[in-house]
C-alpha positions in Angstrom: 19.2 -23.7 -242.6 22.4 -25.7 -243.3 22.8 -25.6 -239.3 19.8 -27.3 -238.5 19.9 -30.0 -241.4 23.3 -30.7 -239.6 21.6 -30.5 -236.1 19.0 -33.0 -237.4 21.6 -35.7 -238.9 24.0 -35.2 -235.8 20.7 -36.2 -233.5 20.4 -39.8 -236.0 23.9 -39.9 -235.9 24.0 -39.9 -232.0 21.0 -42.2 -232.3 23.1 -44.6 -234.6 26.0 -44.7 -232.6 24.0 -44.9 -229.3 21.7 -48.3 -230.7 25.6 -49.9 -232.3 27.0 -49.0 -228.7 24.7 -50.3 -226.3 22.9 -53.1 -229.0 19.7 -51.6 -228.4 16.6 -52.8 -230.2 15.7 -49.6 -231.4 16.3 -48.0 -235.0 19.1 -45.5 -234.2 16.9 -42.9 -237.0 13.9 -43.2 -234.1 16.6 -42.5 -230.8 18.1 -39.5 -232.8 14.7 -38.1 -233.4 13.9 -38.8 -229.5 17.1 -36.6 -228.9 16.0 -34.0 -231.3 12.5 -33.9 -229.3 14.5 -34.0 -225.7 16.9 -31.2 -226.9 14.1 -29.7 -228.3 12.0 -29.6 -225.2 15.2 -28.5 -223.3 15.1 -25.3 -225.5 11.2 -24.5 -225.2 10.5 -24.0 -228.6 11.0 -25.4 -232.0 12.9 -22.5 -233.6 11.5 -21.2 -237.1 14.0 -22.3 -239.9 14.3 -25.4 -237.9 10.8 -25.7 -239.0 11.4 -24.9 -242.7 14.2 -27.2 -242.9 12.2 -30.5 -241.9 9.6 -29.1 -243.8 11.6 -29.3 -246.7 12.9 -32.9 -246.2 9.2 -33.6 -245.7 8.6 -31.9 -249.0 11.4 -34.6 -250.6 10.3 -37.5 -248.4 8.7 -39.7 -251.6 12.6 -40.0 -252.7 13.6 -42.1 -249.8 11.0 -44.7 -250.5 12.7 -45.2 -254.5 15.2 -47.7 -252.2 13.0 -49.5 -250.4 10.6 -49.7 -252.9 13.4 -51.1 -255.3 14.1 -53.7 -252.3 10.7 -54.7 -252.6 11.0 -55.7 -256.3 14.2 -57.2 -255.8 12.6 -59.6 -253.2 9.3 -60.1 -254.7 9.3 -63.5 -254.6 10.3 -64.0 -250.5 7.1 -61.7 -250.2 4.9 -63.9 -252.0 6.4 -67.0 -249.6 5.7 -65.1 -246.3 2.5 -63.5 -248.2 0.1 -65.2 -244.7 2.6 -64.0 -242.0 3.3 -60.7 -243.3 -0.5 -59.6 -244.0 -1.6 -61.0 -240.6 0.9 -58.3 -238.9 -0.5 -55.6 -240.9 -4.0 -56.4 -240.0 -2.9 -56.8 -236.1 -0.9 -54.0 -236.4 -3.3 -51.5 -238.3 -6.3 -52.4 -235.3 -4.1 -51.8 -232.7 -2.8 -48.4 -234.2 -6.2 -47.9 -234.8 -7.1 -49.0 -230.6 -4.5 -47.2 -229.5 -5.2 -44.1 -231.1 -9.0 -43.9 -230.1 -8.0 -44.8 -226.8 -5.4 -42.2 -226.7 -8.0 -39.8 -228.3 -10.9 -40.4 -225.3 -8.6 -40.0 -222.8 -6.9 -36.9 -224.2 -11.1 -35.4 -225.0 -11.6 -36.2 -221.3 -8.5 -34.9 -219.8 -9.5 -31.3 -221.8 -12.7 -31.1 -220.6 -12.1 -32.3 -216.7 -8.7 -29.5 -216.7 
């Protein structure tokens, strides 16, 4: 287990240092997890306790929000200021997730059914 927990922070690690690198304008957490999935599909499968170990940082995933919910308090009042701008993004942002993933859906239903 303690193998793949360091697998899993080497991939953000490589993702952190890849984004600092090259200035990309993507979270490095989000390209490690794309190498994870890369080096995962290279291997075929997603070996069992590799599965019980992000299970368990699932599990403890309500603990990494105790920051950014602090950061939230601590900035309370810029919130309120950008209270307009900040709730039209989550509206826009919730219908297209919401597009997106019926779209995604029908096409996906379709594809099934015509293979």
């Amino acid at each position: 287990m303690l193998a793949y927990l360091t697998l899993i922070l080497t991939c953000q690690l490589a993702g952190e240092f890849l984004v600092g690198a090259l200035a990309l304008p993507v979270p490095g957490p989000v390209l490690g997890m794309l190498l994870l999935f890369l080096l995962l599909l290279l291997r075929g499968e997603i070996p069992p306790v590799l599965g019980q170990t992000a299970d368990r940082l699932l599990g403890a995933m309500s603990l990494l929000f105790v920051p950014a919910g602090t950061g939230i308090m601590m900035h309370f009042r810029l919130l309120g200021e950008a209270l307009v701008p900040l709730g039209a993004a989550l509206i826009v942002s919730t219908l297209a997730t919401i597009a997106v993933t019926a779209l995604m859906m029908g096409w996906l239903a379709k594809a099934e059914t015509d293979g």
